[in-house]
mmCIF entry with sequence, helices, sheets and N, C-alpha, C, O atoms, coordinates in Angstrom:
data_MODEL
# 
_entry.id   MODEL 
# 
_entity.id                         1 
_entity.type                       polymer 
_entity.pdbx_number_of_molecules   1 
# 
_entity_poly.entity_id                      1 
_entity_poly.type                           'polypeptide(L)' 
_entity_poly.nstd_linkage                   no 
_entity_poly.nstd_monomer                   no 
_entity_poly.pdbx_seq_one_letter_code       
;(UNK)(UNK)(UNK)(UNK)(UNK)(UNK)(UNK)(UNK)(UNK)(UNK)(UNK)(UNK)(UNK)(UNK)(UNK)(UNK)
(UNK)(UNK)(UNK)(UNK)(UNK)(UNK)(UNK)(UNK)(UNK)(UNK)(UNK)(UNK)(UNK)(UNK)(UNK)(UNK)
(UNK)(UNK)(UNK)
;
_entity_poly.pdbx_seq_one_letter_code_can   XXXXXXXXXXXXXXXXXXXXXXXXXXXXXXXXXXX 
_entity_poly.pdbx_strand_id                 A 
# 
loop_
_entity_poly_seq.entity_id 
_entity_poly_seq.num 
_entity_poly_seq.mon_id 
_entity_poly_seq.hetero 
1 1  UNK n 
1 2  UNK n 
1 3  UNK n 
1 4  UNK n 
1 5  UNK n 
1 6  UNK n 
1 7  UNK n 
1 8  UNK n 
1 9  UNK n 
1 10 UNK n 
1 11 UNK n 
1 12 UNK n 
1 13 UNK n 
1 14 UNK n 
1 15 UNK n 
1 16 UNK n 
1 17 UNK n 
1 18 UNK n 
1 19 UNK n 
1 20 UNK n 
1 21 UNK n 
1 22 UNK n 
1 23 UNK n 
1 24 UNK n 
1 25 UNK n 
1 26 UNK n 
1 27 UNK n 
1 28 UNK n 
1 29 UNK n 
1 30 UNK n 
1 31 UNK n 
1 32 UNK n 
1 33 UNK n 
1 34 UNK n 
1 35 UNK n 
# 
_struct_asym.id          A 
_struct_asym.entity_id   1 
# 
_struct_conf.conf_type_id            HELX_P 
_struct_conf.id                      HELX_P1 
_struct_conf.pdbx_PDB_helix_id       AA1 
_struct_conf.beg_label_comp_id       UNK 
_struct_conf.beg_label_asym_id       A 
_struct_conf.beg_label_seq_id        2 
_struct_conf.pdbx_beg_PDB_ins_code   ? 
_struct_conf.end_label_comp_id       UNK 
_struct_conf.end_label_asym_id       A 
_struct_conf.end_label_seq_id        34 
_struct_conf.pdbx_end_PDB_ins_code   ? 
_struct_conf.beg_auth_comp_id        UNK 
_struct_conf.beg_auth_asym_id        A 
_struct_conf.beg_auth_seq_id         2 
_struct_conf.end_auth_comp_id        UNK 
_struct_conf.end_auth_asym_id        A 
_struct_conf.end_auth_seq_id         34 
_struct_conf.pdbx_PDB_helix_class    1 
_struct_conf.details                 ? 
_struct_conf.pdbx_PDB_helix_length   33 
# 
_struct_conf_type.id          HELX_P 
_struct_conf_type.criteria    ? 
_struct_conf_type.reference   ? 
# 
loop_
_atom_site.group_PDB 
_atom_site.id 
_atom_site.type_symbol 
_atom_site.label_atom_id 
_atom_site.label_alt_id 
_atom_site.label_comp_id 
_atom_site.label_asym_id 
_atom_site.label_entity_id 
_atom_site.label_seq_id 
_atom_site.pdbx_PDB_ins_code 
_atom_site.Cartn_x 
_atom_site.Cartn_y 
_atom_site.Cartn_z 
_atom_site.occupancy 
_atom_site.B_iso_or_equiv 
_atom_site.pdbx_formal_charge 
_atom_site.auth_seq_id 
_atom_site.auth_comp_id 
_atom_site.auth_asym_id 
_atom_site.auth_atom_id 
_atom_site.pdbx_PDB_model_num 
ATOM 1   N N  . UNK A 1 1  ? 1.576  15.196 -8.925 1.00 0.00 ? 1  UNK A N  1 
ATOM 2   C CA . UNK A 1 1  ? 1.225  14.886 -7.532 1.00 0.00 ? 1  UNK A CA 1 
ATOM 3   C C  . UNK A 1 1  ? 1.711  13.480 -7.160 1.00 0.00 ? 1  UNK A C  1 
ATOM 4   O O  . UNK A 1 1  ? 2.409  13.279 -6.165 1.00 0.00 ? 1  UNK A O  1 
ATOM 5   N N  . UNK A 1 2  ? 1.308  12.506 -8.008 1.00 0.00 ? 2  UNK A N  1 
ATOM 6   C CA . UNK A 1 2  ? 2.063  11.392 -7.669 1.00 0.00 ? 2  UNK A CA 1 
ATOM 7   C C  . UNK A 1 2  ? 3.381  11.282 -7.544 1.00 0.00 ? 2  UNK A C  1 
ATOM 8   O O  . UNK A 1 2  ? 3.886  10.628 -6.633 1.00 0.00 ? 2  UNK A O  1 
ATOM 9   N N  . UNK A 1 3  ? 4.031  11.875 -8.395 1.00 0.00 ? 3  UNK A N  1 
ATOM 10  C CA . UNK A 1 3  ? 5.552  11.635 -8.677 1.00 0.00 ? 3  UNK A CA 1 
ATOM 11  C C  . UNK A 1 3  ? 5.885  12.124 -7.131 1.00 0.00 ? 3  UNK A C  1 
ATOM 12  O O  . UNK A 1 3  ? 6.667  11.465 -6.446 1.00 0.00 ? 3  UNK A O  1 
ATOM 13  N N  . UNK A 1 4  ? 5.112  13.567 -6.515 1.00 0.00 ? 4  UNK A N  1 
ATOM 14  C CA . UNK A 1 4  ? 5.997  13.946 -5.472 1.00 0.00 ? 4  UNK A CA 1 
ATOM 15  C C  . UNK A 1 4  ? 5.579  12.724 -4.599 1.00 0.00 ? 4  UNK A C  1 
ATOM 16  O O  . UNK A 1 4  ? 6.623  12.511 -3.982 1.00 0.00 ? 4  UNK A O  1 
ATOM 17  N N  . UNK A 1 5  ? 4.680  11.797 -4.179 1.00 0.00 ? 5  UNK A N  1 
ATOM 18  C CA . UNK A 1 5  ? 4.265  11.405 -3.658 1.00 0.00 ? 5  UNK A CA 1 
ATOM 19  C C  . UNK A 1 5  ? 5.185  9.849  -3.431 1.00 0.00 ? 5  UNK A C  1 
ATOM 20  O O  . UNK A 1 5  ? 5.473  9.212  -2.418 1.00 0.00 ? 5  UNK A O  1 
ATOM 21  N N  . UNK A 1 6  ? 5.441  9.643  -4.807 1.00 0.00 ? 6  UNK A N  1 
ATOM 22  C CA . UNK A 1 6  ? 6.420  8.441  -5.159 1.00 0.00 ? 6  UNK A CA 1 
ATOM 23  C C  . UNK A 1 6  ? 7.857  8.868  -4.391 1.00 0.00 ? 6  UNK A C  1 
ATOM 24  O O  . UNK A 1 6  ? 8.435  8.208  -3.527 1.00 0.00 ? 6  UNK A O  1 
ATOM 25  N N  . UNK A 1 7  ? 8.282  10.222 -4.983 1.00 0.00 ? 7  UNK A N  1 
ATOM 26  C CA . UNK A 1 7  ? 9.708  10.479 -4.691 1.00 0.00 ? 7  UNK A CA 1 
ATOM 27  C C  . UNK A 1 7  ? 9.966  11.019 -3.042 1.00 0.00 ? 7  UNK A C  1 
ATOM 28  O O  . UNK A 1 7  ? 11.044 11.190 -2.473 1.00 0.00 ? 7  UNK A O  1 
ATOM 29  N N  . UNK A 1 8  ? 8.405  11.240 -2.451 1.00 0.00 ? 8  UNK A N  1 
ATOM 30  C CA . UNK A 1 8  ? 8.984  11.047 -0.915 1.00 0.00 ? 8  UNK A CA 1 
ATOM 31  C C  . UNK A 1 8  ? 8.943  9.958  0.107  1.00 0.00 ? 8  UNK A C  1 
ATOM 32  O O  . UNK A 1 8  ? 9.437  10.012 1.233  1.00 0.00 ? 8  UNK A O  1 
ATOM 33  N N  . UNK A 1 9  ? 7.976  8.484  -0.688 1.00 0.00 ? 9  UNK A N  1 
ATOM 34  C CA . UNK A 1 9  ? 8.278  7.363  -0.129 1.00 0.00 ? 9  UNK A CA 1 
ATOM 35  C C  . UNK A 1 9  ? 9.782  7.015  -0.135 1.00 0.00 ? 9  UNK A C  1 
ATOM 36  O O  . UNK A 1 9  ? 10.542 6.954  0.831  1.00 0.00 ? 9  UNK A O  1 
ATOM 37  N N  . UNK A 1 10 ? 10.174 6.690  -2.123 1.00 0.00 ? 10 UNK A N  1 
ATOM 38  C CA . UNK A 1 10 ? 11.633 7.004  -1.822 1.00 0.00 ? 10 UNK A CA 1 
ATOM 39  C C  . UNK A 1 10 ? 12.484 6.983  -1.016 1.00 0.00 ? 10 UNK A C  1 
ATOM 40  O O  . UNK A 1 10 ? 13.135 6.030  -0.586 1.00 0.00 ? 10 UNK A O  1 
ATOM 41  N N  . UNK A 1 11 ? 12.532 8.521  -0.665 1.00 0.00 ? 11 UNK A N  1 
ATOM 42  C CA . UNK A 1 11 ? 13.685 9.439  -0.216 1.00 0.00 ? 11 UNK A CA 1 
ATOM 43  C C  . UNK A 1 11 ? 13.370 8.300  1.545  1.00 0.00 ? 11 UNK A C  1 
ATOM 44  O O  . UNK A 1 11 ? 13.914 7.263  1.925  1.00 0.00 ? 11 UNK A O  1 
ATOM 45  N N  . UNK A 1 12 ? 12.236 9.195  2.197  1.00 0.00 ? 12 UNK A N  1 
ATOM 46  C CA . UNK A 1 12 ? 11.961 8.247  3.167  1.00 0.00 ? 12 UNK A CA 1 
ATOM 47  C C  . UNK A 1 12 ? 12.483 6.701  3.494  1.00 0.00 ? 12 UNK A C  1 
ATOM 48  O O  . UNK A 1 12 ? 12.665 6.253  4.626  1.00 0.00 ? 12 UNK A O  1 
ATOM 49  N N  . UNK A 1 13 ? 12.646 6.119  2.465  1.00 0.00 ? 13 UNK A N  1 
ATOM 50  C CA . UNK A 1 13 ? 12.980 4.539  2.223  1.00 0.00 ? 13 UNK A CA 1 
ATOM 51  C C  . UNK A 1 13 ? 14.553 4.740  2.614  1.00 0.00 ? 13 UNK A C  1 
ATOM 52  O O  . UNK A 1 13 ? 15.277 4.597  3.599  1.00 0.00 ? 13 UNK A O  1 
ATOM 53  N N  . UNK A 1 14 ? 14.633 5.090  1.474  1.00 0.00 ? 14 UNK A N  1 
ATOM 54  C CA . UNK A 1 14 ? 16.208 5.249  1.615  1.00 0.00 ? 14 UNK A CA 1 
ATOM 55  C C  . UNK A 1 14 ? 16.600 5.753  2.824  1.00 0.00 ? 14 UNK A C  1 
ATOM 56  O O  . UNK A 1 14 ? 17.180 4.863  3.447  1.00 0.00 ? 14 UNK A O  1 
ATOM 57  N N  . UNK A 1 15 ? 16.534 7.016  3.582  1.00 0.00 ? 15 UNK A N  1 
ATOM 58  C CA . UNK A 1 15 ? 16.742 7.764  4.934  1.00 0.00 ? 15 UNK A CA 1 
ATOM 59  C C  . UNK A 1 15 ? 16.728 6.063  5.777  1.00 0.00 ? 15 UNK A C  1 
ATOM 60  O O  . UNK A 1 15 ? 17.706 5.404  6.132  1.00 0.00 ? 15 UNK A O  1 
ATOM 61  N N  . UNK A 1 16 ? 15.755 5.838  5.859  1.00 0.00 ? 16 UNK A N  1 
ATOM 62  C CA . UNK A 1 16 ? 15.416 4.395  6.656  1.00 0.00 ? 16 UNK A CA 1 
ATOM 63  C C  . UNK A 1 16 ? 16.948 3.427  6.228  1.00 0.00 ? 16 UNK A C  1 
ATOM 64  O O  . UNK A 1 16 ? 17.930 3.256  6.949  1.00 0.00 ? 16 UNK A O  1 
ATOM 65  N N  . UNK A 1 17 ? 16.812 3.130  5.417  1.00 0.00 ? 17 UNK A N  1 
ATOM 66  C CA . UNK A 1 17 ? 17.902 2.530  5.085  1.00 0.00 ? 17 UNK A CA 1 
ATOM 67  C C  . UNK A 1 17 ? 18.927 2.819  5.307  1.00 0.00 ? 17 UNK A C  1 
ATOM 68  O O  . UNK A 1 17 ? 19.571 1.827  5.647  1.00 0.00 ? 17 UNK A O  1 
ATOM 69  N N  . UNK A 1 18 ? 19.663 3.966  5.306  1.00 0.00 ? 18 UNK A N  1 
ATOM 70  C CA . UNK A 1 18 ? 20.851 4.782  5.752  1.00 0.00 ? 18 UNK A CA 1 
ATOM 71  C C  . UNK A 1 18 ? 21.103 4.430  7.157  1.00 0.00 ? 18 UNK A C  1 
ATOM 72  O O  . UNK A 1 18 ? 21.939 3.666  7.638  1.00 0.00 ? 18 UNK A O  1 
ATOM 73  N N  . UNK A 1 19 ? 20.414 4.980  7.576  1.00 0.00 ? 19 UNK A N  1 
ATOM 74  C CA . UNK A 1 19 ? 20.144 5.063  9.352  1.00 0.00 ? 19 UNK A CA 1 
ATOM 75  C C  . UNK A 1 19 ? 20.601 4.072  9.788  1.00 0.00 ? 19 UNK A C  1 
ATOM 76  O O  . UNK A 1 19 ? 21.487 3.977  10.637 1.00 0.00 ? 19 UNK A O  1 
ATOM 77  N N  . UNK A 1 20 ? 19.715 2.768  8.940  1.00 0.00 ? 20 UNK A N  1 
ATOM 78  C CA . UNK A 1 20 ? 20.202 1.408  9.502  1.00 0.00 ? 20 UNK A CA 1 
ATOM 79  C C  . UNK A 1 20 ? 21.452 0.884  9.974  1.00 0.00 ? 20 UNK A C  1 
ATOM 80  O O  . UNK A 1 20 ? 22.090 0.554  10.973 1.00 0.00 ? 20 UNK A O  1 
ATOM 81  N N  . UNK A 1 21 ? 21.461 1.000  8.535  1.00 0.00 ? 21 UNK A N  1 
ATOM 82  C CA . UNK A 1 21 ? 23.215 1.199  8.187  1.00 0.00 ? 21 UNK A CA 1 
ATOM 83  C C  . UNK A 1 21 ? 24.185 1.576  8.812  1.00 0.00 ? 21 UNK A C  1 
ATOM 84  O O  . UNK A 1 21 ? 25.071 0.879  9.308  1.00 0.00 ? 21 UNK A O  1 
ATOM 85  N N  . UNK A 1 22 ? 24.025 3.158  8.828  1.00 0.00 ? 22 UNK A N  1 
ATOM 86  C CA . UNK A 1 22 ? 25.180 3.634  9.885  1.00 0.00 ? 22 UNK A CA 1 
ATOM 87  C C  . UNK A 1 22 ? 24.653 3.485  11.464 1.00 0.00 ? 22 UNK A C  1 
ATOM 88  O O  . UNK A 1 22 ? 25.258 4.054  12.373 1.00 0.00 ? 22 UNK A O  1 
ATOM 89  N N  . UNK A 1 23 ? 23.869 2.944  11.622 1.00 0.00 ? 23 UNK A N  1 
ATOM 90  C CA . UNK A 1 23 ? 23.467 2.162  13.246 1.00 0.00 ? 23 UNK A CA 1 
ATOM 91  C C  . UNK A 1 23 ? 24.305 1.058  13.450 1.00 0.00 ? 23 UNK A C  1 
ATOM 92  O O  . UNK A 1 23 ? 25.013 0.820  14.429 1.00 0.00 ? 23 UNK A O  1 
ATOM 93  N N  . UNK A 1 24 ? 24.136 0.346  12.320 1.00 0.00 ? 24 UNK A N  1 
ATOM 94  C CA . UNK A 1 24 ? 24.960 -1.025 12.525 1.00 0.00 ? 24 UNK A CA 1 
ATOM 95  C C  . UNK A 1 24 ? 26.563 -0.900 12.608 1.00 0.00 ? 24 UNK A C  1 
ATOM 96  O O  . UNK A 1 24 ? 27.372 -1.591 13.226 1.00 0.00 ? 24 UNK A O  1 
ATOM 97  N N  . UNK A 1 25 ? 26.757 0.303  11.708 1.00 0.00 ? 25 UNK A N  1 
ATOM 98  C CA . UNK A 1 25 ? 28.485 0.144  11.598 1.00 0.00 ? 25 UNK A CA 1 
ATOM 99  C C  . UNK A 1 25 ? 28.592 1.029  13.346 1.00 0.00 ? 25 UNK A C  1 
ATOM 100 O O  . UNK A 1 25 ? 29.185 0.646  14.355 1.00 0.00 ? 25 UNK A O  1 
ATOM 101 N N  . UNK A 1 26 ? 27.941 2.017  13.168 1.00 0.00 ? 26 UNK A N  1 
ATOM 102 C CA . UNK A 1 26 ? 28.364 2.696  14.863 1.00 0.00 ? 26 UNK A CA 1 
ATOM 103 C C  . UNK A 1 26 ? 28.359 1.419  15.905 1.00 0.00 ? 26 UNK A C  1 
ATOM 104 O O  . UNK A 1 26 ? 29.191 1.443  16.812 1.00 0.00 ? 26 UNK A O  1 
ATOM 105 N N  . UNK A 1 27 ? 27.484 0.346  15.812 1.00 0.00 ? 27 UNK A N  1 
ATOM 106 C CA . UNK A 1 27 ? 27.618 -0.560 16.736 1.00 0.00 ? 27 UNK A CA 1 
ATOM 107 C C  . UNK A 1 27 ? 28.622 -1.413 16.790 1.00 0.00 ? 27 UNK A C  1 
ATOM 108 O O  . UNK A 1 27 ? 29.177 -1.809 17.815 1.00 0.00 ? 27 UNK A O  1 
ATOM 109 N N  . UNK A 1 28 ? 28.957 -1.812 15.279 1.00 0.00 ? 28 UNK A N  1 
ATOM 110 C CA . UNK A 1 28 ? 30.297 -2.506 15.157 1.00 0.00 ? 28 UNK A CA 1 
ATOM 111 C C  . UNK A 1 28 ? 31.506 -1.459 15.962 1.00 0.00 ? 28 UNK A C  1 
ATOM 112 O O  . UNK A 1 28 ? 32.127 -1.877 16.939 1.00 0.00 ? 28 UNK A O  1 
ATOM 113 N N  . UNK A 1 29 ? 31.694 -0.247 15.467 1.00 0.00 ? 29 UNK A N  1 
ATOM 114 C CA . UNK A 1 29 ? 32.598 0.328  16.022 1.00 0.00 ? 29 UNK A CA 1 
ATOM 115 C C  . UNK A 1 29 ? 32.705 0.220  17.874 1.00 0.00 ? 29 UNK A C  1 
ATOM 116 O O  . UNK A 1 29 ? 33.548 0.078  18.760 1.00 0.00 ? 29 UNK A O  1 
ATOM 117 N N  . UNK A 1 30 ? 31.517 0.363  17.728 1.00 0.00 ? 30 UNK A N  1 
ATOM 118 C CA . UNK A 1 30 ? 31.609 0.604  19.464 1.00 0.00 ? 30 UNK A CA 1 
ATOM 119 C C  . UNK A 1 30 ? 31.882 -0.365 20.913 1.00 0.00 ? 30 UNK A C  1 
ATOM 120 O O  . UNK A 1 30 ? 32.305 -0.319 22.068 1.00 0.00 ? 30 UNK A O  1 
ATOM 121 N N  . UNK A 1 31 ? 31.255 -1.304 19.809 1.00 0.00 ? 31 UNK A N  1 
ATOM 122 C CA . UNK A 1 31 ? 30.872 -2.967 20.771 1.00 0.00 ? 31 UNK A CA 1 
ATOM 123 C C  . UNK A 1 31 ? 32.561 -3.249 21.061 1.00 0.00 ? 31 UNK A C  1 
ATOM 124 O O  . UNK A 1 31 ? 32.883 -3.009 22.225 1.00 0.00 ? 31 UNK A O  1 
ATOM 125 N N  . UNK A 1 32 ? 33.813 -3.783 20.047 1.00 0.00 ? 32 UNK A N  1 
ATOM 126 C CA . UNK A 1 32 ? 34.951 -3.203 20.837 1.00 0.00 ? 32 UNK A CA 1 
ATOM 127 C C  . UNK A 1 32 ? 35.168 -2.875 21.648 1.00 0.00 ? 32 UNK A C  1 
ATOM 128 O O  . UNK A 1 32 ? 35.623 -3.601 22.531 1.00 0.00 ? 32 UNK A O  1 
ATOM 129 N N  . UNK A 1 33 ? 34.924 -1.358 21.827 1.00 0.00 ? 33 UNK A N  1 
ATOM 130 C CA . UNK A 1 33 ? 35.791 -0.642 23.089 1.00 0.00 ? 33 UNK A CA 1 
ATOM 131 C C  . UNK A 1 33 ? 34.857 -0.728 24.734 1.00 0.00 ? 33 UNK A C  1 
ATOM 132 O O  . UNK A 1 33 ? 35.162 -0.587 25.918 1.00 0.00 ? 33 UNK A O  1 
ATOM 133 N N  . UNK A 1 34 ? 33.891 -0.969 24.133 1.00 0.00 ? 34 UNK A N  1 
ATOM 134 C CA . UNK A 1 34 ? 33.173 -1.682 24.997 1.00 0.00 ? 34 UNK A CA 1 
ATOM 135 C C  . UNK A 1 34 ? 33.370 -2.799 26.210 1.00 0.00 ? 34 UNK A C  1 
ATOM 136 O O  . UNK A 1 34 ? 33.299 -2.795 27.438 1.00 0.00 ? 34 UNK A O  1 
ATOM 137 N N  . UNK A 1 35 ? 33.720 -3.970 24.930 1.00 0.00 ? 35 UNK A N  1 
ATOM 138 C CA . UNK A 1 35 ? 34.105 -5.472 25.695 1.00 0.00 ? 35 UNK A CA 1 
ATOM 139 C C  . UNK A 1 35 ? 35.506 -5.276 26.480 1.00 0.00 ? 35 UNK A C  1 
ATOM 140 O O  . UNK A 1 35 ? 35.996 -6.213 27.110 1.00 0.00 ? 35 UNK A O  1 
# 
């Protein structure tokens, strides 16, 4: 029970982290064609 409990903060964490991530690069990309 814990372990699942551990491994869906985790996963969750990470997802979070991802997101970030490719938020920031989509913004880099975009801010460009933008200006």
């Amino acid at each position: 029970m814990a372990i699942a409990v551990a491994h869906k903060y985790v996963m969750r964490h990470a997802d979070a982290e991802i997101r970030e991530k490719s938020k920031v690069k989509m913004e880099s990309l975009f801010t460009p064609a933008q200006t």
